[in-house]
C-alpha positions, 0 to 999 in steps of 0.5 A: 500500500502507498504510504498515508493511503491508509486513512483515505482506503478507511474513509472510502470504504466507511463512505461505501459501508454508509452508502446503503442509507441512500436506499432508505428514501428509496424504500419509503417511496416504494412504501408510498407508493403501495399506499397509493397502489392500494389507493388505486386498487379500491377506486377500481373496486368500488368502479367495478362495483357499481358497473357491474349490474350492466357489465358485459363478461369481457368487462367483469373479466378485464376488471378482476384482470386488474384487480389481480394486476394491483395485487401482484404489483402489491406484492412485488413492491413488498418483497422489493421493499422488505428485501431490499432493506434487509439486504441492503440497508440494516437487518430487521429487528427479528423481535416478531419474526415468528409471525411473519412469512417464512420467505421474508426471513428465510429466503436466499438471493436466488429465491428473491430472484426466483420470486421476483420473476415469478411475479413479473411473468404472472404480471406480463401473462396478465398483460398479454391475456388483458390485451387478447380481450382487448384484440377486437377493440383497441389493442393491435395484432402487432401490440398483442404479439410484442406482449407475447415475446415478452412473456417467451422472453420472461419465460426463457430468462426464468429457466436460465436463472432456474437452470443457473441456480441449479448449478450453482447450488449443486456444485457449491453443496447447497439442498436445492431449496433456495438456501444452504443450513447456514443462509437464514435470510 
């Protein structure tokens, strides 16, 4: 080392460990922004709600389509939120931790992974599907094949990351379920 580096390589890398604070207004916003989601959610309940006596099937359906749509949007944001602060940021005190979901104190990076995939390819299927409904009315040909490809895209990345996973925990001795005896979260 380069004499009277020392005390800047222990400046930099106390400025490195502190950067992870930057994500907490990050974080707060994404709880926001739920709050807002849920928002949404009940505008379009209550709309449903009072179209639905003279609502035709393809409009019940597109309705509960988005419904489902918020809820699993809902869901990515709290594993973003919940992952990202326990990942980045500082551990979650663990006073409580026995009542809550096993995946949110548990869950390796490859399971975050694996699940944050899984709720994007259920997000896009749902796109895809609300835009073959929509096909006969204002959604083109061209639209609802470029939803396609993205949902054989996110597919195809979904098994790459899967198969990838795979390997990497089988050559590294993991128990093929996400986690080895040592990971807790």
């Amino acid at each position: 080392m380069v004499e009277g580096w020392g005390g800047m390589n222990a400046l930099i890398s106390r400025l490195v460990v502190l950067s992870r604070w930057v994500m907490v207004p990050l974080l707060l916003g994404l709880i926001l922004a739920l709050v807002l989601l849920v928002g949404a959610f009940f505008i379009t309940l209550w709309k449903f709600g009072q179209a639905l006596p003279t609502a035709t099937e393809p409009e019940v359906m597109m309705a509960l389509l988005t419904l489902i749509d918020f809820t699993l949007i809902g869901g990515l944001i709290v594993i973003v939120i919940s992952s990202g602060y326990e990942s980045f940021v500082a551990k979650i005190p663990d006073k409580d931790r026995e009542t809550w979901p096993t995946w949110m104190t548990r869950v390796s990076f490859s399971g975050l992974k694996q699940k944050l995939f899984v709720s994007m390819m259920a997000i896009s299927g749902i796109t895809l599907l609300k835009g073959l409904m929509r096909l006969e009315v204002s959604v083109s040909e061209a639209q609802v094949r470029w939803l396609a490809v993205a949902n054989v895209i996110f597919i195809v990345a979904y098994a790459v990351l899967t198969l990838t996973d795979y390997v990497v925990h089988r050559d590294n001795g993991h128990n093929g379920n996400g986690h080895n005896g040592n990971d807790t979260h």
